[in-house]
MARLUM-433262 format. One record per residue (C-alpha): residue number from 1; residue in three letters; x, y, z. Coordinates in steps of 0.001 Angstrom, whole numbers, m for minus. Example, Ala and Ser with C-alpha at 12.3 -4.5 7.8 and 13.67 -1.06 7.14 Angstrom:
<rs>
{1; "ALA"; {12300; m4500; 7800}}
{2; "SER"; {13670; m1060; 7140}}
</rs>
This chain:
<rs>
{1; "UNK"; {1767; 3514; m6060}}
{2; "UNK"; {m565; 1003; m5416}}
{3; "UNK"; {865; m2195; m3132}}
{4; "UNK"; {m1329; m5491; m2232}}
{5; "UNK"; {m76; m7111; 730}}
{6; "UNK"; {m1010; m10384; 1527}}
{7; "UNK"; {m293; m11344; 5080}}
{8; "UNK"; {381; m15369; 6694}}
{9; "UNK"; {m3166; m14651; 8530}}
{10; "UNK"; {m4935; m14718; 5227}}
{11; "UNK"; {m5727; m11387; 5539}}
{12; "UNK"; {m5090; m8851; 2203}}
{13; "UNK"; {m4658; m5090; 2092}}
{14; "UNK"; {m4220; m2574; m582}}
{15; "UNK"; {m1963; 669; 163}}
{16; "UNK"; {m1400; 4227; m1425}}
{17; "UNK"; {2386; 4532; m784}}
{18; "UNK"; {4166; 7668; m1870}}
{19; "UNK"; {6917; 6773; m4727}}
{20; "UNK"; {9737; 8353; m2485}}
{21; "UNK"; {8766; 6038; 247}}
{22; "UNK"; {11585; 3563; 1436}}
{23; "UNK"; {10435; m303; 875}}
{24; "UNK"; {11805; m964; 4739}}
{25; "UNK"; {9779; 1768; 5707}}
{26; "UNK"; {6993; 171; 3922}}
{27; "UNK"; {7217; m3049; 4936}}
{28; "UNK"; {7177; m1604; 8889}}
{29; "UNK"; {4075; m216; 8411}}
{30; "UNK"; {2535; m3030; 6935}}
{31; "UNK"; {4085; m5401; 9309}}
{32; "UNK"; {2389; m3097; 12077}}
{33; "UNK"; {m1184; m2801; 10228}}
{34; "UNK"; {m1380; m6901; 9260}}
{35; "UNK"; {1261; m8756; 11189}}
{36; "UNK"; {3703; m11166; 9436}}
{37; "UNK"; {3558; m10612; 5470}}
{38; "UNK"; {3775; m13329; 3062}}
{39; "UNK"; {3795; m11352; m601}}
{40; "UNK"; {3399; m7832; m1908}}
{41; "UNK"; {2039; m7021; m5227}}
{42; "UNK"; {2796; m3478; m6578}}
{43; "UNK"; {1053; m1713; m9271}}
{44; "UNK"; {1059; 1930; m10678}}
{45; "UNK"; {m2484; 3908; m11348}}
{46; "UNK"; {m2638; 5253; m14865}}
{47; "UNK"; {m2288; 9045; m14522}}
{48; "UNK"; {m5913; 9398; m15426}}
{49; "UNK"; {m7393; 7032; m13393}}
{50; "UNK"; {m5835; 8420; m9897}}
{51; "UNK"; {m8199; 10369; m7734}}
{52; "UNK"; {m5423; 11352; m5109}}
{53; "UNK"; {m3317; 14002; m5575}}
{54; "UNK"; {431; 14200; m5240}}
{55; "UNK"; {9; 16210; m2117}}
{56; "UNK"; {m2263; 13648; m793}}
{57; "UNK"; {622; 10690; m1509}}
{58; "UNK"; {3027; 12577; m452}}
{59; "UNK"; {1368; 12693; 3275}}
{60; "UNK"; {2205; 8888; 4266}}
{61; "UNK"; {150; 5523; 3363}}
{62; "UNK"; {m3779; 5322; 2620}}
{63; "UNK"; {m5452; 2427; 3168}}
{64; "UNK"; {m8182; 1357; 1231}}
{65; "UNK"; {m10951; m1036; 1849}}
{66; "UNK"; {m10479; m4715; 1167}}
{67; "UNK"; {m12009; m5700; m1970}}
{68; "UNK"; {m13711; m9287; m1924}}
</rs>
């Protein structure tokens, strides 16, 4: 699943989080990445355009580059 987080500092992330990932477990991480958060924005890949595979997601969170 794909999460935007935007954080107070202005600052904006995207994550790969595993579906069987705990939001409170989420939100720690991100807190610990970006500092204080202000929203999240989730969004699911369509099956074909995912390039990571279940094994990968299953792993932990990816971060990907911020777009701008």
């Amino acid at each position: 699943m794909k999460i935007l987080v935007h954080f107070k500092s202005g600052f904006k992330q995207t994550f790969i989080v595993p579906k069987c990932m705990l939001a409170v477990e989420f939100r720690n991480i991100a807190r610990a990445i970006g500092g204080n958060i202000e929203s999240i924005e989730f969004s699911l890949p369509s099956r074909r355009q995912s390039n990571i595979s279940t094994i990968e997601l299953r792993k932990g969170v990816l971060r990907l580059p911020e777009k701008r």
